[in-house]
C-alpha positions in Angstrom: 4.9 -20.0 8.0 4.4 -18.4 11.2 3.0 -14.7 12.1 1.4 -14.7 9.0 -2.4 -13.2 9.3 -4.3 -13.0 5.8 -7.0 -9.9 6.7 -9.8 -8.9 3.8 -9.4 -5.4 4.3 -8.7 -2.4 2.4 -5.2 -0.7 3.5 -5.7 2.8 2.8 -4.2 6.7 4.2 -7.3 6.9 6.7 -10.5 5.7 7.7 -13.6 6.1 5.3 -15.4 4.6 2.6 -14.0 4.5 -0.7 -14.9 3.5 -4.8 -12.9 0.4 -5.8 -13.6 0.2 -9.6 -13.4 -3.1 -10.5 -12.1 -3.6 -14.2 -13.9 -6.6 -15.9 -10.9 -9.2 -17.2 -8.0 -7.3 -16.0 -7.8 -7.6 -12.0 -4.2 -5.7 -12.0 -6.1 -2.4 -13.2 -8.7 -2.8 -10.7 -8.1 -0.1 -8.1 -9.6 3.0 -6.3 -8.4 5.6 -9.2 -10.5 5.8 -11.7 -9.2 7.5 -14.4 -7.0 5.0 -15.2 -10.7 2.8 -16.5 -12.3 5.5 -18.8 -12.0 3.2 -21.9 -12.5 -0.4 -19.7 -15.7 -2.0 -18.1 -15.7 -1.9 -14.5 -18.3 -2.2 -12.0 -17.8 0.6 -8.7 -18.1 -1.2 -5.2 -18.3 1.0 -2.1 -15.8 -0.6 0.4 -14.4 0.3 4.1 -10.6 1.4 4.3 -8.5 1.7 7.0 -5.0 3.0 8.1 -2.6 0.0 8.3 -1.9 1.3 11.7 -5.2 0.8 13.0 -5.2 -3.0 10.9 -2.4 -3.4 13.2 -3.3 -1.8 16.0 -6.7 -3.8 16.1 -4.7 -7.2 15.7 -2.3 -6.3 18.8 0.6 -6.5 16.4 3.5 -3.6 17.6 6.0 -5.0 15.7 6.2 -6.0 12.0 9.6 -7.0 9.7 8.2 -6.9 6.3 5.6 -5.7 4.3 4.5 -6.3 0.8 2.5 -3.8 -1.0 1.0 -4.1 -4.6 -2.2 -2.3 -4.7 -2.0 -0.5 -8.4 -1.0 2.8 -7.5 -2.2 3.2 -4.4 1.2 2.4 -2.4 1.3 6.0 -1.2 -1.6 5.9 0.2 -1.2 2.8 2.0 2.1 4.5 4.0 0.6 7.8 4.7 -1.7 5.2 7.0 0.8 3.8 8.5 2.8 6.1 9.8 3.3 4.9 13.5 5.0 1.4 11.7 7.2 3.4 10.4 8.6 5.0 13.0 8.5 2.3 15.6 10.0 -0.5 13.7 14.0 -0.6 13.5 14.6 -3.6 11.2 11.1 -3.1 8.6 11.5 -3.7 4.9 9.1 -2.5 2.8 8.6 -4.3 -0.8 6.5 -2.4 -3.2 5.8 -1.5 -6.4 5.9 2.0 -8.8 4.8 1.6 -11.8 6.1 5.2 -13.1 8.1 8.1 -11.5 5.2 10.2 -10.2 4.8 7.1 -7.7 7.8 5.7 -7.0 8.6 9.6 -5.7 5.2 9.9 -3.8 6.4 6.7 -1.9 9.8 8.4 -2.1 8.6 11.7 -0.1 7.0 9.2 2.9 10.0 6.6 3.2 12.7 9.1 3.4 10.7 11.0 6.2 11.4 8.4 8.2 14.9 7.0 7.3 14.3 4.2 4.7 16.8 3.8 2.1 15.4 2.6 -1.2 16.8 0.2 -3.7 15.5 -0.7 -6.9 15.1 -4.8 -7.0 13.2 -5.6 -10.4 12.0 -3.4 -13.3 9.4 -1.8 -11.3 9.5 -3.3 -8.2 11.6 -2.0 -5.0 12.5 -2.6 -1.6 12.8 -0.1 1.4 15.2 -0.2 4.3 16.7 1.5 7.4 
């Protein structure tokens, strides 16, 4: 596949530090909110995040056609960081995943702002669109 760059970063709403609690024998609850690990072991690592739109930016890439986003409830947050790809690209789609109401509607409230259409593709999975 072309156009394809795998980056070990953290995708995030702005730039800072953040917790990551990683959840001992269960990778798809690791994640940066917490209180989702109160009955779990998970160890706390101190990692950078940055706005997609500065991953981007720092890449030279202007113009991107798809992304995929999984990060255990912490799509929101990735699009409130990336707010300049969503206004600048015409043809994105935007794969992502809610695992409840209260997110899929926080993604909901960013996507619409800037004239995606969503459609519901698996049980909790969906796919945003101009």
């Amino acid at each position: 596949m072309k156009n394809i760059i795998p980056v070990n970063l953290v995708a995030y709403s702005k730039n800072t530090k953040i917790h990551f609690y990683n959840v001992y024998g269960s990778s798809g609850l690791s994640g940066i909110y917490n209180k989702y690990y109160k009955y779990r072991k998970y160890k706390r690592i101190t990692i950078q995040a940055k706005k997609l739109d500065d991953i981007l930016k720092g890449f030279g890439i202007k113009k991107v056609d798809l992304i995929k986003l999984d990060v255990e409830r912490s799509e929101a947050d990735v699009l409130k960081g990336s707010r300049r790809i969503l206004k600048n690209s015409k043809n994105l789609k935007i794969v992502f995943e809610a695992l409840d109401s209260y997110h899929l509607n926080k993604c909901k409230k960013i996507l619409n702002e800037f004239g995606f259409k969503i459609d519901k593709i698996d049980y909790n999975m969906y796919i945003a669109h101009k």
